[in-house]
N, C-alpha and C positions, 0 to 999 in steps of 0.2 A: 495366384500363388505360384513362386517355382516349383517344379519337382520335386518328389521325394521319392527315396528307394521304394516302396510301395507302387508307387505309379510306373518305377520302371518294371518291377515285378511283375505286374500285372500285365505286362505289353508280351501280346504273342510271338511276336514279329520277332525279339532280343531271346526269349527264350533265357531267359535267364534263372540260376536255381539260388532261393537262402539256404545256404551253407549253414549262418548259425541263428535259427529263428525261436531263442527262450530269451530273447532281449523284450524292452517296455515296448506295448503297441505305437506311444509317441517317440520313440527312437528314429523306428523306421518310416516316420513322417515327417521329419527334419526336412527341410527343405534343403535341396541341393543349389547351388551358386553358379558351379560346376563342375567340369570331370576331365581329371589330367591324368596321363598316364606315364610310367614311370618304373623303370629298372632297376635305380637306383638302390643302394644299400640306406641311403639316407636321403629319400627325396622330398625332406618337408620345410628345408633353404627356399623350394620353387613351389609350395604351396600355401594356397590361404584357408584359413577356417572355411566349414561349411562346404569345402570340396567334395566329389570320390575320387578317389585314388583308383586304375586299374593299372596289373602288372599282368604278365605272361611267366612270370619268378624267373628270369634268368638269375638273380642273384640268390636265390634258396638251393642247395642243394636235390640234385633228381632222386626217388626214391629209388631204390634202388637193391644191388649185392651187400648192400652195407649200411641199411637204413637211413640215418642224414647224413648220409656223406663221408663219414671216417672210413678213411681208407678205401674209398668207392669213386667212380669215375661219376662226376659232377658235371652240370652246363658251367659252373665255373672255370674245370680243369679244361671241359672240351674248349674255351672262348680263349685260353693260356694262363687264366688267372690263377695263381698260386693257392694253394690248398687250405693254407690256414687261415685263407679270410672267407670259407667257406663254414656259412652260420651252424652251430647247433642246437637245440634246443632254448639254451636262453638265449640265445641272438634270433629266432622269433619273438619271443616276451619282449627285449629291447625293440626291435621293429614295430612292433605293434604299440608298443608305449609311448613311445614316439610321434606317432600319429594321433592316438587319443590325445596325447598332450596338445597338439597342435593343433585339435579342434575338427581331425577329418570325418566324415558324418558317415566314410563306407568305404569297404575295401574288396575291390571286383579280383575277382582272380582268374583266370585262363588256361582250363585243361585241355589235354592235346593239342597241345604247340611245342612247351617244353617238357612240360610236365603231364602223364597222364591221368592222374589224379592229383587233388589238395593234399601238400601238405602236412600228415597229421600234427604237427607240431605249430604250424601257422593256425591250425583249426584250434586250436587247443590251446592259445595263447589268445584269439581274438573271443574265445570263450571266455576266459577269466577275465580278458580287460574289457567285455562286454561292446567290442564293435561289430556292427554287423560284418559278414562275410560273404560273398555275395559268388559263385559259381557262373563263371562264363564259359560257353562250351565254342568249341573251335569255328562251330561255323557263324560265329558271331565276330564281327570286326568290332576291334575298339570305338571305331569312329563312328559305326551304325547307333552306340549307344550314345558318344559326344554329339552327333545330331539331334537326337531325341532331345537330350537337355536343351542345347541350343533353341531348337521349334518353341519348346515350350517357354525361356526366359524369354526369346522372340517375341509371340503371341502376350506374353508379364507385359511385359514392356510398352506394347499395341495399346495392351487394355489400360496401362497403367494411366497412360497418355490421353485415351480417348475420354476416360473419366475425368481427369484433369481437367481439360477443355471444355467438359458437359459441367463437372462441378462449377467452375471459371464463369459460364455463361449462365447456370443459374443463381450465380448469388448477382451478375452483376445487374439480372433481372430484378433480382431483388432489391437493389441499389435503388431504383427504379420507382418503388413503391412509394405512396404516402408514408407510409411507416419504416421510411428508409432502412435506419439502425436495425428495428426488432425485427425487421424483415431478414437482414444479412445475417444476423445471429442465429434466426431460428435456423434459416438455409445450412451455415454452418453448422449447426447442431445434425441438421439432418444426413449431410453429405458424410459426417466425423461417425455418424452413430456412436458419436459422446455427448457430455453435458457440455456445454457451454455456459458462462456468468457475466457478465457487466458491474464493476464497481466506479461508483461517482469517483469526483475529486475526493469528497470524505472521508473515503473508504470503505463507504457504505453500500449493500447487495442490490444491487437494480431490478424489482422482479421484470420478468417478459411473460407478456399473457400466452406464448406458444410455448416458453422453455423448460426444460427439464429443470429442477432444483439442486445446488447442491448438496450431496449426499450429505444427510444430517449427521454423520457420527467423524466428518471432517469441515462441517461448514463454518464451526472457530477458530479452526488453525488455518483457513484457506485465508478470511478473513483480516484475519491477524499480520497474516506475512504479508498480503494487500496493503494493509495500512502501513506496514516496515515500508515498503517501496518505495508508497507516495510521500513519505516524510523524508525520504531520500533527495526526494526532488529531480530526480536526474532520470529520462529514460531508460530504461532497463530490461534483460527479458531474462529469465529463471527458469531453470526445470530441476520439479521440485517431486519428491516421493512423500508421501503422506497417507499413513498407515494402507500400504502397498498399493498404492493408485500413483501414479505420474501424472502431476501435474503441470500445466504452461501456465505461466505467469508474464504478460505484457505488459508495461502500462502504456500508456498513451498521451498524447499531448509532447508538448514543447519543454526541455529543460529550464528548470524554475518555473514552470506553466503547465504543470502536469492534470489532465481531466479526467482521469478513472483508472481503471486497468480492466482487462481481458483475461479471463481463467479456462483454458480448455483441460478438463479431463478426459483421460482416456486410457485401455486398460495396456496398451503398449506404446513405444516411444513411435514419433509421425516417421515415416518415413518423407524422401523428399516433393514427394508429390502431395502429399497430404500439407508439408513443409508451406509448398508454395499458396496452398489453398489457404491456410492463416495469414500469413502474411500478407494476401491479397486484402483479407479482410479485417487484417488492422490495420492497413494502409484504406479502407475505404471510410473504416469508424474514426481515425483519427482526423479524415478530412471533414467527416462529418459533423463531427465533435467542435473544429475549429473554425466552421462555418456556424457552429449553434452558438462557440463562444463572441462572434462579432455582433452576431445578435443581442447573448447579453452585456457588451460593454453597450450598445445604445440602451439597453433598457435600465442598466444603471446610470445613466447620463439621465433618463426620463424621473428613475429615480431621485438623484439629489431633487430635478426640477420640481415634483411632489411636495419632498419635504419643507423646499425654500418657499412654495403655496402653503404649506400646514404652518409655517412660523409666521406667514404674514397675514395669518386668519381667512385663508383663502380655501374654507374645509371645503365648501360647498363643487370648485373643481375640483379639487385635488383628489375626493371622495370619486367625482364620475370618470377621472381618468386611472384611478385603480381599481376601479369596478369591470371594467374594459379589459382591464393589462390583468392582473391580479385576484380580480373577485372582489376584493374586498380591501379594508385597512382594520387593524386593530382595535381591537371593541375597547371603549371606557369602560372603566379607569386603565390606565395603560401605566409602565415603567418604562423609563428610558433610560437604554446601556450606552456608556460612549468609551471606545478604546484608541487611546492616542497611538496611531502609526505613523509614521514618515511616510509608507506605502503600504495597505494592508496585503499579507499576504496572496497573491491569488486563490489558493485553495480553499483558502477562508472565506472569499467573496465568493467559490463557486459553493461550499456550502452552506452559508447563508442566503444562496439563492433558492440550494434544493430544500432546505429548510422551508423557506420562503411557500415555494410549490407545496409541501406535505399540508399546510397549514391555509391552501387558498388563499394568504395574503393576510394572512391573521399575525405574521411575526412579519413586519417591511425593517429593510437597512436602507440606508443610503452613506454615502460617503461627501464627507463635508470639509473641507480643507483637510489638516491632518487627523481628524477625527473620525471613529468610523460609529456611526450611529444607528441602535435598533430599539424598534419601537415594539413593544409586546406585552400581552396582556398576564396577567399573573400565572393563567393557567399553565401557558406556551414559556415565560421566563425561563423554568429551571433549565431547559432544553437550552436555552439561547446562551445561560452562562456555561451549560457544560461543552455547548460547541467551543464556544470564545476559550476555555481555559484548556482543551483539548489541544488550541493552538498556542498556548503559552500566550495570549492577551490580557494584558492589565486592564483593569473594569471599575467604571464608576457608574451607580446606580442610582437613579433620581429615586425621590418617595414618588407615591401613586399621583397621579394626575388626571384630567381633561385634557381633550385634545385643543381645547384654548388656552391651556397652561403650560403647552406645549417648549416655549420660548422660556419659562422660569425652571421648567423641568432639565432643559439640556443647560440652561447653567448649573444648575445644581448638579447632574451628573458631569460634566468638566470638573466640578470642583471636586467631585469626588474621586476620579480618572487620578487626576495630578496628583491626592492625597495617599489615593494607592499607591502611586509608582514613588513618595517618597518615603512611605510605608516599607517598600518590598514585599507588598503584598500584591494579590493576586485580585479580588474584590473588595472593594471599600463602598458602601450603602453612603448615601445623603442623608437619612435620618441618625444614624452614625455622628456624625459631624453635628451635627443641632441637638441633640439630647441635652446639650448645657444652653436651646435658646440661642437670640443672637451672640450673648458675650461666650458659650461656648465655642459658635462655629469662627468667630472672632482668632478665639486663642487656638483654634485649629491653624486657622494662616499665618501663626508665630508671629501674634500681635507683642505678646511679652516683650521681646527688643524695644519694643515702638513706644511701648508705655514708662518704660523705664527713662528711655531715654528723653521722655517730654517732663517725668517729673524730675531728672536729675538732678534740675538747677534747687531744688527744692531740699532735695538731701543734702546736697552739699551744702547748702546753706544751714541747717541743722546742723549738720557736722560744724563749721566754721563756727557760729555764734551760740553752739552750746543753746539752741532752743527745738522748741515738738511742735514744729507748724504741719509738717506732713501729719504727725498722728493725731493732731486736732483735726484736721482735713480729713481724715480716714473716720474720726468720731461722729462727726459732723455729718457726712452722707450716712453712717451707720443709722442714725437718728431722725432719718428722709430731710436734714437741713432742716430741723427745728432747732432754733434758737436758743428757747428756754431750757428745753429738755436738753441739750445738751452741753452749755452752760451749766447746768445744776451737776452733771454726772462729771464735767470737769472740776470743776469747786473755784470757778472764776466766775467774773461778772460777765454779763449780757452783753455789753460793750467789749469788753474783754476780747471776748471769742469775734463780736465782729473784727476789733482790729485785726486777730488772727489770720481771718481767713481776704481778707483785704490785702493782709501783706504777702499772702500765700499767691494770693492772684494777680500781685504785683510781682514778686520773685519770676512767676512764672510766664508772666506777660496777658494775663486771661481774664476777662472779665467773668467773674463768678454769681455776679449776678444775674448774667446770660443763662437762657438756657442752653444756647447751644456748645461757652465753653465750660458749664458746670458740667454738661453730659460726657464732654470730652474728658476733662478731670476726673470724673464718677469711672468711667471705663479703665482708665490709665490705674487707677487705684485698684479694682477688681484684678487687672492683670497680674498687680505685682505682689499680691494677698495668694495669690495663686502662685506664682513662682517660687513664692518662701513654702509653702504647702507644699508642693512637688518637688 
């Protein structure tokens, strides 16, 4: 640490007296910067904060035949200076005010030189505005005391450096480690004697089995402003106060490719050596990071190649090579989520990876043309849709399945995806869609157009000749195509109604004695029974 009046107090050698010692014991612990000395009436244009100030008072009036000066011969008058710019009483109060304002930490003064004694008016002004005053006696040279600071910022300086270096070379010992990351973190931690954090791509807390935690009565706002970051997308670095703790905030990774962030607390701001010691090791975690991420774009490549084994009924590998990579795949019955991307997020895919990991392989994604697909069992679900909507992804969600129904499941959850996204909703379920059976999930895909437009020719023709072959046709399946029974509830003959529907099949072009274009006609009718209903 540099100096503080204290330390020069105590030095034999300076002999130095407090003049005015009823100030706080951490006043006169202030660290000094350093020590300028100065005549001046106004010398605080040539000083910075955190100085001391020594003078010899040529500009204060000498005590004197005439107390401060009025009408007394002065080191002003003796120097030629004109009389009335010789201070009195409130031109100490102004001098000394002046200097507190400016932040100086001490004010040496120098008897028997000019003056035989301080001042009472200088004493008595840095009493009120509470700066120290510090009594230097003649056989002290100014510069005996500007050495002392110097040795000592000297020596700051030494140490400062030499720490640096030792810090420097044990983290990158640490670098070193099998346990690269938690290695460099804890070092950091240790070297700061603060906490250090790790947040994923998710913005989620990373424990480290050596790390301090963050303090729980600010761990959801540290949290919180972590996730701000990384939804920013953009690297970034913040210093932040949080219920009176300063905190760093890095994130890490690549813009648009962002993989966690970095939280160091600590209970004052870094200075530059400290500076350089973060920096080193964000610059080691981000390489880190981006060496882990290469590894997982292969392991999502191995991924799709899984899934494209699970759809060709190829459980039996695809089982030993996630048993290997992952632990495991999803326990039956499983649900399968698909979110149509162009490109999924990265942040998304990193995590669904760590997801991935929490779960030993019990929730797998893969990524499949523009589709991003996860497989997971009911328990692990809710987790997977609040990741997915956390990221603003549209979600279609197959019913329950086997992992050999695998292949019907991801159709049905596409169909469900596309259903959402013309929904404007955010999840649309498969079972959803089929509650009305085939002809419901039918008139989900805006069969209605399709069926109207096949029996067209059929109304117009009503319309034109003034006859009700469509609603004989509509009676007629109403009755499963019985004949007699619906014949009687018409109040025609038997024949009758055949011709009906003979000519209905001819208008339309369809043989109705088919089954497959009676089904076709049976469907086309249900549609538009439903369109006048809706």
């Amino acid at each position: 640490m540099p100096p503080s009046l204290n330390i020069l107090l105590r030095s034999r050698s300076l002999k130095l007296r407090l003049v005015v010692p009823d100030l706080g014991a951490s006043q006169l612990e202030e660290p000094i910067n350093w020590v300028h000395s100065s005549d001046l009436e106004d010398p605080t244009p040539f000083l910075d904060p955190g100085q001391l100030l020594l003078t010899d008072g040529t500009q204060f009036p000498v005590a004197g035949v005439g107390g401060d000066g009025a009408g007394t011969t002065t080191a002003e008058q003796a120097s030629g200076r004109p009389p009335w710019k010789v201070p009195n009483g409130q031109g100490y109060e102004e001098y000394v005010r002046r200097l507190v304002d400016h932040g100086i930490v001490g004010l040496g003064f120098a008897t028997q030189v000019i003056h035989g004694t301080l001042p009472p008016g200088l004493e008595e002004a840095c009493r009120n505005q509470g700066l120290p005053l510090v009594e230097v006696p003649d056989r002290t040279p100014f510069i005996a005391i500007i050495r002392m600071v110097a040795d000592y910022l000297a020596r700051e300086e030494h140490a400062r450096a030499e720490w640096s270096l030792q810090a420097q070379r044990a983290i990158s010992r640490a670098a070193l480690r099998p346990d690269g990351l938690t290695s460099i973190l804890g070092e950091l931690e240790r070297q700061l004697h603060s906490w250090v954090a790790l947040y994923d791509a998710a913005g989620n807390y990373v424990r480290m089995p050596r790390n301090r935690p963050v303090p729980a009565n600010i761990a959801a706002r540290v949290s919180q402003r972590v996730r701000d970051a990384l939804d920013l997308g953009t690297r970034s670095a913040s210093h932040l106060d949080i219920e009176g703790q300063s905190v760093t905030l890095q994130t890490l990774g690549r813009k648009g490719s962002l993989r966690g962030a970095l939280v160091l607390g600590a209970i004052e701001p870094l200075d530059p050596a400290r500076a350089d010691i973060v920096n080193s090791v964000i610059g080691l975690a981000s390489l880190a990071l981006e060496q882990a991420r290469t590894l997982d774009t292969a392991r999502r490549h191995l991924r799709a190649g899984v899934f494209e084994q699970l759809l060709a009924g190829s459980t039996d590998l695809a089982l030993r090579t996630a048993r290997q990579v992952w632990g495991q795949l999803p326990r039956e019955p499983l649900l399968v989520t698909a979110s149509r991307q162009e490109s999924p997020a990265p942040n998304l895919l990193e995590a669904l990876e760590l997801l991935s990991d929490d779960y030993r392989g019990a929730v797998f994604y893969a990524v499949r043309g523009d589709l991003l697909i996860v497989l997971a069992a009911r328990a692990h679900h809710d987790k997977v849709l609040a990741l997915l909507e956390r990221h603003s992804a549209v979600c279609g969600v197959s019913a329950e399945t086997a992992m050999s129904g695998l292949a019907d499941a991801l159709e049905e959850a596409t169909r469900a995806v596309f259903r959402a996204a013309e929904l404007g909703r955010t999840v649309v379920t498969f079972p959803e869609l089929s509650d009305g059976g085939m002809l419901g999930l039918l008139r989900e895909e805006k069969a209605g157009p399709v069926a109207r437009g096949l029996l067209q020719p059929l109304i117009a023709h009503d319309a034109a000749e003034q006859t009700e072959l469509l609603e004989t046709v509509r009676e007629w399946f109403a009755n499963n195509c019985v004949w007699d029974k619906t014949a009687r509830l018409l109040g025609v003959h038997r024949h009758t109604l055949r011709n009906r529907i003979d000519a209905a099949g001819g208008i339309l072009g369809l043989n109705l004695d088919g089954m497959r274009d009676r089904l076709e006609v049976f469907a086309a009718v249900q549609f538009l029974e439903r369109r006048k209903t809706e």
